[in-house]
C-alpha positions in Angstrom: -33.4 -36.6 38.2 -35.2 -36.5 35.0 -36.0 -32.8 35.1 -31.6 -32.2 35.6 -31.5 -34.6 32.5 -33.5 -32.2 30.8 -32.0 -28.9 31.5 -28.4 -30.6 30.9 -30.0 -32.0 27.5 -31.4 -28.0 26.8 -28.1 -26.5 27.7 -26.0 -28.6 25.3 -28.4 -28.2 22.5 -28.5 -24.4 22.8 -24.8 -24.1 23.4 -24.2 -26.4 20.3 -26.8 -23.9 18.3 -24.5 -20.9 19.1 -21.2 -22.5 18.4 -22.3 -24.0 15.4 -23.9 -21.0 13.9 -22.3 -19.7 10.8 -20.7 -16.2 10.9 -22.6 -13.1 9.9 -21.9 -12.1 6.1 -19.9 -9.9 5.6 -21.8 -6.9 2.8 -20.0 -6.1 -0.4 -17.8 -3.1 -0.2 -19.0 -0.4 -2.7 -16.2 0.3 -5.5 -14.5 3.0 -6.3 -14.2 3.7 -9.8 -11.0 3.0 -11.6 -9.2 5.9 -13.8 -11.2 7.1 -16.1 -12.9 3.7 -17.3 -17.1 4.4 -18.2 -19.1 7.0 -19.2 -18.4 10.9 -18.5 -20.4 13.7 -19.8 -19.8 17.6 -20.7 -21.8 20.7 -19.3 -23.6 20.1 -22.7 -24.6 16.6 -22.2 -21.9 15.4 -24.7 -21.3 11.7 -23.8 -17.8 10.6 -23.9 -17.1 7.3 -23.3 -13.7 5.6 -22.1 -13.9 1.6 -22.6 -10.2 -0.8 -22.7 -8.1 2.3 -24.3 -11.2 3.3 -26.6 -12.7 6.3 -26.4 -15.6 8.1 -28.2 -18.3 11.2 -28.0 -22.0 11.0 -28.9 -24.5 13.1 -28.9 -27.3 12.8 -26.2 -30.2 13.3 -28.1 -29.3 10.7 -31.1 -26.7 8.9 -29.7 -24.8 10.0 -33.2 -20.8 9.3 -33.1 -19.4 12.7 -32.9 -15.4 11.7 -32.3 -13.4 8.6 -31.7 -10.2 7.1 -31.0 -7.9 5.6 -28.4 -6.3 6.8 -25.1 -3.5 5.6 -22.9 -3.1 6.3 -19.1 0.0 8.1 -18.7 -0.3 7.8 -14.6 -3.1 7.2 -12.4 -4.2 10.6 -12.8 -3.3 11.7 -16.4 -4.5 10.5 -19.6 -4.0 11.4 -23.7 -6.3 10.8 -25.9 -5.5 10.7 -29.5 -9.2 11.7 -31.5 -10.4 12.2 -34.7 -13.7 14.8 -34.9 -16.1 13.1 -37.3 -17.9 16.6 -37.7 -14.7 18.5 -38.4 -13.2 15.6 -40.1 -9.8 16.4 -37.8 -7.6 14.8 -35.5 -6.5 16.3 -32.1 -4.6 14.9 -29.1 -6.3 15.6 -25.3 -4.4 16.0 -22.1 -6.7 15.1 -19.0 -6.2 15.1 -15.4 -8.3 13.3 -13.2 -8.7 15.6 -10.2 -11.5 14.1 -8.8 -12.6 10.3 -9.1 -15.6 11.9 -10.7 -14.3 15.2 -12.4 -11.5 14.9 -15.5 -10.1 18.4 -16.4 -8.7 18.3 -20.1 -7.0 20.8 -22.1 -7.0 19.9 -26.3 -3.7 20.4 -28.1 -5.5 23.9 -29.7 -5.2 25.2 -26.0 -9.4 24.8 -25.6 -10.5 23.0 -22.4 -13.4 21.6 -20.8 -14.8 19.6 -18.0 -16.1 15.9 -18.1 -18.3 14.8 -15.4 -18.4 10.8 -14.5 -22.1 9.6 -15.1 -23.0 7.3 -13.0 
């Protein structure tokens, strides 16, 4: 009698240990970026950065301010970017498409374009 006692006593404690187990945790879900929010660099190592409709270059060797200004999304995927070039001391507007989350094509308002590549 005492040893069905027993195995009745095991069996409720290890079926009370499983039900009362908490759930697995669930891992974070890596995010996407956003637009063009961060840091994005040219094939020269030119560091533009896009932060809360602020944008501005630096160098990557002295980190010296080369151009600022501000930018507004147009769509998910297009953004202008109203600059003013501290080395040429001029301003310029920049139309860029996001084609990739990690590649923004741009064409300035002189008709030059270029490439940004997201840093990450």
């Amino acid at each position: 009698m005492k040893l069905k006692a027993s195995l009745a006593l095991i069996a409720a404690a290890s079926l009370t240990a499983c039900v009362s187990a908490p759930p697995p945790r669930q891992l974070p879900q890596p995010t996407q970026p956003r637009g063009v929010e961060g840091s994005w660099v040219d094939p020269n190592g030119i560091v533009s950065s896009f932060q809360g409709g602020t944008f501005n270059t630096r160098s990557s060797d002295s980190n010296t301010l080369l151009a600022s200004g501000t930018y507004v999304n147009l769509s998910p995927t297009l953004v202008e970017i109203s600059m003013t070039s501290l080395v040429r001391k001029t301003q310029s507007r920049v139309n860029c498409s996001l084609v990739t989350p990690n590649q923004l094509n741009c064409t300035q308002d002189s008709g030059a374009q270029f490439s940004l590549m997201r840093r990450g």
